[in-house]
C-alpha positions, 0 to 999 in steps of 0.5 A: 155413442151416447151424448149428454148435455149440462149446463142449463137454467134460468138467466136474466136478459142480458145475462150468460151461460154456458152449456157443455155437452161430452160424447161418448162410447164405441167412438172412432171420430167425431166429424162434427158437434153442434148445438141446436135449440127448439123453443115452443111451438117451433121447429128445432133450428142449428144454433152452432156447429163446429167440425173436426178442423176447427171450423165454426158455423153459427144461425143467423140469430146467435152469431156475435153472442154465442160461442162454439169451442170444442176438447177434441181430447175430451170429445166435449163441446161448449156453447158460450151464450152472452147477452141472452133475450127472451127469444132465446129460451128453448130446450137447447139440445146436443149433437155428435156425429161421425163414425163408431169403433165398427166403422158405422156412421152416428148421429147421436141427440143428447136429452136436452137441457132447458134454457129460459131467459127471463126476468 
């Protein structure tokens, strides 16, 4: 299963964007699709999360600002980013899991997509 982020560049503070990612492949579900970001010397933490019932789950620092919404037909997930800060620059990576069309699980990372937040 292969996953594939777009969407990213530089924005102003205050600013929006919004990614998008698509999966892809031998899949026979998604279970869940999620969001997650690594700035510089930091470890990669989970930005958003959204599972096949629709639930929605967001990191502490993003919740009333970031949007989580999923195309089931379309196996894409976008991040809806408002009032972007400077401490939300990181590479913002995707993540698609559930089971293939050979009943294995997956767990598939996109190349991630660069967001800095800058003036």
């Amino acid at each position: 299963v292969q996953v594939v982020e777009s969407g990213g560049g530089l924005v102003q503070p205050g600013g929006s964007l919004e990614l998008s990612c698509t999966a892809s492949g031998s899949i026979f579900n998604i279970i869940a699709m999620a969001w997650y970001r690594q700035a510089p010397g930091k470890q990669r933490e989970e930005v958003a999360i959204t599972n096949r019932g629709g639930g929605t789950n967001y990191g502490d620092s993003v919740k009333g600002r970031f949007t989580i919404s999923r195309l089931n037909p379309d196996n894409t997930v976008y991040l809806q980013m408002r009032s972007l800060k400077p401490e939300d620059t990181a590479v913002y990576y995707c993540n698609a899991r559930g089971y293939d069309s050979f009943r294995e699980t997956y767990d598939s990372w996109g190349q991630g997509t660069q967001v800095p937040v800058s003036s």
